[in-house]
C-alpha positions in Angstrom: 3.6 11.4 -18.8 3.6 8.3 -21.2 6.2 6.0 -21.1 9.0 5.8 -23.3 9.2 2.5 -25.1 12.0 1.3 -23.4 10.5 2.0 -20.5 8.0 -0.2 -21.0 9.9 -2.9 -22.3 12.1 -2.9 -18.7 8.9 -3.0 -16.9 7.0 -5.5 -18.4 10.3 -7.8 -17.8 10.6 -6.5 -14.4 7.1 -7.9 -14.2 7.6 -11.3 -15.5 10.6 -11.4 -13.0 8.7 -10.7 -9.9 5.8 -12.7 -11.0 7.9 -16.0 -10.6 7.8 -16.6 -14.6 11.6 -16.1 -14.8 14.3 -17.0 -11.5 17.4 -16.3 -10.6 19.7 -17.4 -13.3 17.3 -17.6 -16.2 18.0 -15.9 -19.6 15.6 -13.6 -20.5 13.9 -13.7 -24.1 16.3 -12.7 -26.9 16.7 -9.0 -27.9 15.2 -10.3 -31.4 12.2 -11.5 -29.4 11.6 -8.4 -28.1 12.3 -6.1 -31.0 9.5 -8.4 -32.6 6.9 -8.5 -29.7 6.9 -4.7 -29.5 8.4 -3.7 -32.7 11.0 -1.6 -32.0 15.1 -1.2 -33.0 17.4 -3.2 -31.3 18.8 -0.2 -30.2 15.9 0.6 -27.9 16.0 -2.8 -26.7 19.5 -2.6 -25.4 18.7 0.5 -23.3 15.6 -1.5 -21.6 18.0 -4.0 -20.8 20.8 -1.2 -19.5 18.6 -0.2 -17.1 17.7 -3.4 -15.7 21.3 -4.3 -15.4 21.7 -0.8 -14.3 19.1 -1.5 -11.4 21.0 -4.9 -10.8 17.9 -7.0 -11.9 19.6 -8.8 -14.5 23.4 -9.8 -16.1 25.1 -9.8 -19.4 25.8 -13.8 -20.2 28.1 -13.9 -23.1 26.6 -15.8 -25.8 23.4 -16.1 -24.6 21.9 -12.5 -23.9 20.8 -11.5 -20.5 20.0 -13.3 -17.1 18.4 -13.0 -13.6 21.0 -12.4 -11.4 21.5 -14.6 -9.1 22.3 -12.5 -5.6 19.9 -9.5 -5.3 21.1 -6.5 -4.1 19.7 -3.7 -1.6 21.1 -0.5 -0.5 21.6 0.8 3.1 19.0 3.1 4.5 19.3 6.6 3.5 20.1 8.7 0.7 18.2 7.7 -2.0 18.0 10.5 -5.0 18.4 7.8 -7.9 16.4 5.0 -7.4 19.1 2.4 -9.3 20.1 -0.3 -6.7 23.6 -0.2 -7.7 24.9 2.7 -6.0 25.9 1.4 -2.5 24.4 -1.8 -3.3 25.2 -4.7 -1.2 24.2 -8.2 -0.9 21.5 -9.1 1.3 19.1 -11.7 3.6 16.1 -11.6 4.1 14.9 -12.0 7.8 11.6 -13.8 8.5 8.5 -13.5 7.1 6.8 -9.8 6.4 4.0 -8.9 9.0 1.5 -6.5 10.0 2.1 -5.0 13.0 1.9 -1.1 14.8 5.0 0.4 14.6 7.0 2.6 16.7 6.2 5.6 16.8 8.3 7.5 15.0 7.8 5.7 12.1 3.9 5.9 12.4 4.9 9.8 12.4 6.4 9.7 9.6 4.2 7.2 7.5 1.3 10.0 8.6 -0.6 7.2 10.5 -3.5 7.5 13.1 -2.8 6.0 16.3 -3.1 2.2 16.7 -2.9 1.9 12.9 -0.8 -1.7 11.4 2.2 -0.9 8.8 3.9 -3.7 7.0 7.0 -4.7 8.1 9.9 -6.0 6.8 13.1 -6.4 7.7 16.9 -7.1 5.7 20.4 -7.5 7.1 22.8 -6.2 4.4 26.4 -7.2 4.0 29.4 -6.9 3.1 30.6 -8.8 0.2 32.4 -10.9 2.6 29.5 -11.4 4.1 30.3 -9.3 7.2 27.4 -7.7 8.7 26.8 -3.7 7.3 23.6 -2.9 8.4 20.0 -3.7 9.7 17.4 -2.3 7.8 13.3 -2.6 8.4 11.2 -0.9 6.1 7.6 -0.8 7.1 4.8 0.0 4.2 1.6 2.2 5.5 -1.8 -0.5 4.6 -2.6 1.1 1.2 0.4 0.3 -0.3 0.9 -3.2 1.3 -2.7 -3.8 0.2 -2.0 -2.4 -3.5 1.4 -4.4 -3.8 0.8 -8.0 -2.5 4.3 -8.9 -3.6 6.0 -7.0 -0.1 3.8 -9.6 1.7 6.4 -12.6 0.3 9.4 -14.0 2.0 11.8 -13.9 -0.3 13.4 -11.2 -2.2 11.6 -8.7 -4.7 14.1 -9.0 -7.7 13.1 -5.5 -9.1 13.4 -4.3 -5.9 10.6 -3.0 -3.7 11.3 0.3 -5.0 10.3 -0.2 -8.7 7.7 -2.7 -7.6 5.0 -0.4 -5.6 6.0 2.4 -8.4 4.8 -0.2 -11.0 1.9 -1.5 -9.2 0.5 1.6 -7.9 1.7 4.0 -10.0 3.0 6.3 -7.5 6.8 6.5 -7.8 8.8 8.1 -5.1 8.6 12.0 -5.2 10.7 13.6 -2.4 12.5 11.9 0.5 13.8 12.7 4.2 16.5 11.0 5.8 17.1 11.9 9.7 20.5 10.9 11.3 20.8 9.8 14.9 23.1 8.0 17.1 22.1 5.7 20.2 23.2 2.3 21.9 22.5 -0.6 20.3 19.9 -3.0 21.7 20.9 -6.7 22.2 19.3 -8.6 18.9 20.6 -5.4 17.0 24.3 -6.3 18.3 23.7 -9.8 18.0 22.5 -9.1 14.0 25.7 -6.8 13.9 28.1 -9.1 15.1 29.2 -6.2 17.9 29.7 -6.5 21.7 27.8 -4.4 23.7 27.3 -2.1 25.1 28.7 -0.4 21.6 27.0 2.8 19.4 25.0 2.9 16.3 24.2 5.0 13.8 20.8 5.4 12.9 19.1 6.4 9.7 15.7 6.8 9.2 14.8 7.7 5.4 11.3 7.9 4.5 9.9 8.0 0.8 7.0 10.6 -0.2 5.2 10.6 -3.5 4.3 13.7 -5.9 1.0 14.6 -3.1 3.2 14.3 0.1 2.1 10.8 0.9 3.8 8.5 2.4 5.3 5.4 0.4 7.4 3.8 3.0 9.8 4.5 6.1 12.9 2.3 6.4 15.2 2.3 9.6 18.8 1.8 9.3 21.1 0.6 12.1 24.5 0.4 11.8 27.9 -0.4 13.1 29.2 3.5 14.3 32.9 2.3 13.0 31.0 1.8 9.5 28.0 5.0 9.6 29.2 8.2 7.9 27.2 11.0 6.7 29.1 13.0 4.7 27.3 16.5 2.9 28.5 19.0 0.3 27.1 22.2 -0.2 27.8 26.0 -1.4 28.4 28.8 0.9 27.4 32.7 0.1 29.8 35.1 1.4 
């Protein structure tokens, strides 16, 4: 299905973003630049830019248009039918650099992986806006996607968020997901990353993104504080 044009308008800025050409804090070219570049209404701008503010990727800035933000958000594990950032969004760091390496194996279940295969890992620890601890999260990428979206390979944050990034660069956007809730103790780097005295429970979430064939776009494990980890699920009941 083609995209619409403001569709393509907030992707070709969510490019330019993640390609380095524009940082945090930057203003983004005028909405008179853009209805010029790809002759449209300004109305049509002003949705592209909705839904990158929508997605947190950039800011209103009175006076001067729109700007990177500045503090890129991520949501815990779990729970993702909409893909906006927003919803549960929390500030975030970055921990360490990404690597290849054979994951557990659950998650090389669930990322449909042959034995001894390498996943892409990467790891976040999202907090409070107190900057509190919430939650450990490391997502790990099956090879043809790390290998399709060099980008995850970085340090630092994606600013579109990893998310919209392998959906723009592979072209595979997320289909169908499967989030599994457990509980366990935590180990001792997960306590000390918490900020909790062991031995203590946490809640474990392990959500894992399929596209429209079934495949496997990426499995992210969530550990969190059990005084902070809530499911909570709403549903209809025949008689």
């Amino acid at each position: 299905m083609p995209q619409l044009k403001y569709e393509q308008i907030a992707d070709h800025l969510r490019g330019r973003i993640t390609e380095g050409e524009f940082g945090p804090g930057d203003v983004l070219p005028s909405g008179r630049d853009l209805c010029e570049q790809f002759e449209v209404s300004r109305a049509t701008v002003i949705k592209a830019m909705d839904i990158l503010r929508h997605d947190g990727v950039v800011v209103a800035k009175q006076g001067s248009g729109f700007s990177v933000v500045d503090t890129s958000v991520a949501r815990p594990a779990g729970r993702r039918a909409s893909r906006s950032r927003i919803a549960g969004g929390r500030p975030f760091k970055r921990l360490g650099k990404p690597t290849r390496e054979t994951p557990p194996e659950r998650i090389r279940e669930a990322l449909q992986l042959a034995v001894g295969s390498d996943a892409l890992r990467r790891a976040r620890l999202v907090v409070e806006h107190d900057g509190s601890p919430h939650s450990y999260v490391v997502a790990w990428f099956p090879p043809d996607i790390a290998d399709a979206c060099p980008r995850l390979s970085d340090e630092g944050p994606i600013a579109e968020g990893t998310t919209h990034y392998v959906t723009r660069a592979t072209g595979r956007p997320p289909a169908q997901g499967a989030d599994t809730y457990t509980v366990r103790l935590a180990s001792r780097d997960e306590a000390d990353l918490l900020a909790l005295t062991l031995p203590c429970a946490v809640g474990i979430t392990l959500h894992t993104a399929y596209d429209q064939e079934g495949r496997a776009l990426v499995c992210e494990e969530g550990i969190t504080d059990s005084t902070q980890w809530e499911v909570t699920e709403r549903y209809t009941m025949g008689s």
